[in-house]
Each structure stands twice: as structure tokens, then as C-alpha cells.
C-alpha positions in Angstrom: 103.6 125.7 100.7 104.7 128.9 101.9 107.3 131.5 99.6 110.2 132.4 100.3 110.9 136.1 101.3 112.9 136.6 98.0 110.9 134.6 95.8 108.0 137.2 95.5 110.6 138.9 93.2 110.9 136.2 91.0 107.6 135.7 90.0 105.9 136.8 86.7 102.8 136.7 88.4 103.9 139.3 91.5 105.4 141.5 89.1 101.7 141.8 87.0 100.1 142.2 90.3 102.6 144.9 90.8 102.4 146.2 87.8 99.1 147.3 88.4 98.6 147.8 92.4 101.7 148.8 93.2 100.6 151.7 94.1 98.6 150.5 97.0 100.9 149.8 99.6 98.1 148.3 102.0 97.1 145.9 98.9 100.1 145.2 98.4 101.2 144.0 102.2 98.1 142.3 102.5 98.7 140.2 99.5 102.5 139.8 100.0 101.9 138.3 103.7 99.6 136.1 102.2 101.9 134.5 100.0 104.5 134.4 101.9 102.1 132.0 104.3 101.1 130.3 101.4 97.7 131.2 101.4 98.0 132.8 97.9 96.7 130.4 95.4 97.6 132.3 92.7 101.4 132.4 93.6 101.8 129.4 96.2 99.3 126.9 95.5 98.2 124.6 98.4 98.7 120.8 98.2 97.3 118.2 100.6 98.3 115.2 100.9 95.7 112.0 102.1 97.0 109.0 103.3 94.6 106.0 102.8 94.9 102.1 103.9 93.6 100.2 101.8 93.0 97.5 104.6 90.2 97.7 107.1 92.5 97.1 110.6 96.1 97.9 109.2 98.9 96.5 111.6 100.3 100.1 111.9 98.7 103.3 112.0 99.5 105.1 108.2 100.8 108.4 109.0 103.8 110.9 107.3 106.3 112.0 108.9 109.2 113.8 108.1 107.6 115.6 104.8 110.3 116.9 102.4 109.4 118.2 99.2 112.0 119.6 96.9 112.3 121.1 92.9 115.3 121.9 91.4 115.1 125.1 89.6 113.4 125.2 85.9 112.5 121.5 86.4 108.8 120.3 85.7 108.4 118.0 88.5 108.9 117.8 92.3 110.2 114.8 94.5 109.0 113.5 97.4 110.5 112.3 100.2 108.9 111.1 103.8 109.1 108.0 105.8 106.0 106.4 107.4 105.5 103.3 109.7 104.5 100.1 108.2 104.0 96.6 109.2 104.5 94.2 105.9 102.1 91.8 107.3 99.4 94.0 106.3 100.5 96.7 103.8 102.0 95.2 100.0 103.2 98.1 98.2 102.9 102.6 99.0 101.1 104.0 95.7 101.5 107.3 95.2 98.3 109.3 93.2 98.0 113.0 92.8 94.8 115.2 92.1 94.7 118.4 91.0 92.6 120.9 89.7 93.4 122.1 85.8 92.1 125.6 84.7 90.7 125.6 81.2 89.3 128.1 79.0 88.4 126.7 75.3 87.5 129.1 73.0 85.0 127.7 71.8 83.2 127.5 75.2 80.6 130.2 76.6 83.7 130.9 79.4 86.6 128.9 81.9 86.4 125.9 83.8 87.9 124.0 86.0 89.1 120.4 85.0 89.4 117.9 88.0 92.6 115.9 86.8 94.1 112.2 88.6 96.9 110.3 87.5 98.6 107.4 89.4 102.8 108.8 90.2 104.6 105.8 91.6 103.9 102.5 93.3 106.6 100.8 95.8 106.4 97.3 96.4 107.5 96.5 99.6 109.4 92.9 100.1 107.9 91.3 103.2 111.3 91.0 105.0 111.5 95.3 104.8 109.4 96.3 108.0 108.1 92.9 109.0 106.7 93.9 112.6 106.5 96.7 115.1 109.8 97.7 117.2 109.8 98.7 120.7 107.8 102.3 120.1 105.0 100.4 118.0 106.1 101.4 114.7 108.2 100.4 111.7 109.7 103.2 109.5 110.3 103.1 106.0 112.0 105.7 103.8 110.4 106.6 100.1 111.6 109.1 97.9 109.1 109.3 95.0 109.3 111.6 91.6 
């Protein structure tokens, strides 16, 4: 995910990083450009996304397409929206699992960690009658907007 050219500015974490380079303009580039390609971690975290078919020869290739994520500002969580091909004859439901890594630094611990975390986000079951073969192209589309 890359930043938006204003959006620097409205980061606590740019203005510590200010705060105490700013005085080194070529630091300060390097690190900006970086963000703004999303290669910052610590200001634009990377997210992939896997697809995975859970049968051996699916009827349709699984693939995204047309990858939309959006936030409202202040809110906690992000929804996603894409549409994929998919043949009902060999795919039941889309589940939706994220993975993420959690940094954690207990106290009472020699020093931080990281804490691999997993938790299942949504599951669509699809009715057999939604996408039940391929069109002319090969391919079935099917919308899906999940929280």
C-alpha cells in the first residue's frame, strides 16, 4: 500500500522521524520516497494477499481482480472489495483469513518479539445457481465485499 503525498503529514510516526532527522534532508528524501511507494514498513505496512483452492483441478482458475481496499477515517477495520471468477460446480463458499505479524514486548521478557497472529474474517457461501459455469471468455465473475 503506498501513501498518499499528504498523508506523510498526518502521521505521528513521520513527525517522530522528523523530529529527530529532520535535519537531514538526504535522510529524509530517501525515507519519504520510500513511503510514499509503500516500501516503509513502519508507516505503510505491506499486505499480501494468497488466493488458495481448496480443490485439486478447480473448474476456474482462482485469481483477484479488480482489488479495492478502503478505510474510513478513525475506523479500526478495512473492507474489501474484488471480484474473481468462479465456477459453483467446484468452489462452495470464498473464506476470507488474514495473517499478520503482532509486535510484542512483555516486560517481563529478556526483550521484543514478534507474534505470528491468524484469525478467520468472513466466509461467503455461494448458492450453486450464482456462477454455475463458464461464459464465453472462460470465466464466471463474482462480486464480494468483505469487512
Amino acid at each position: 500500500m503506498s501513501c498518499p503525498k499528504d498523508g506523510l503529514d498526518q502521521m505521528g510516526v513521520w513527525q517522530w522521524f522528523l523530529d529527530r532527522f529532520g535535519g537531514n534532508q538526504q535522510l529524509v528524501d530517501q525515507v519519504a520516497k520510500l513511503a510514499l511507494e509503500g516500501g516503509n514498513w513502519t508507516l505503510t505496512p505491506w499486505t499480501e494477499i494468497e488466493l488458495i483452492h481448496a480443490v485439486q483441478k478447480p473448474l476456474v482458475k482462482p485469481e483477484m481482480k479488480k482489488l479495492f481496499i478502503s478505510r474510513a477515517r478513525s475506523s479500526t477495520f478495512a473492507r474489501l472489495n474484488f471480484s474473481t471468477p468462479v465456477d459453483t460446480h467446484s468452489t462452495d463458499k470464498l473464506d476470507l483469513f488474514g495473517r499478520w505479524n503482532e509486535p510484542q514486548d512483555p516486560l517481563n521478557e529478556a526483550g521484543p518479539k514478534n507474534v505470528i497472529r491468524r484469525g478467520h474474517a468472513n466466509e461467503r457461501k455461494l448458492d450453486y445457481s450464482e456462477a454455475p459455469r463458464h461464459d464465453s471468455t472462460g470465466k464466471s465473475r463474482l462480486q464480494t465485499d468483505q469487512a
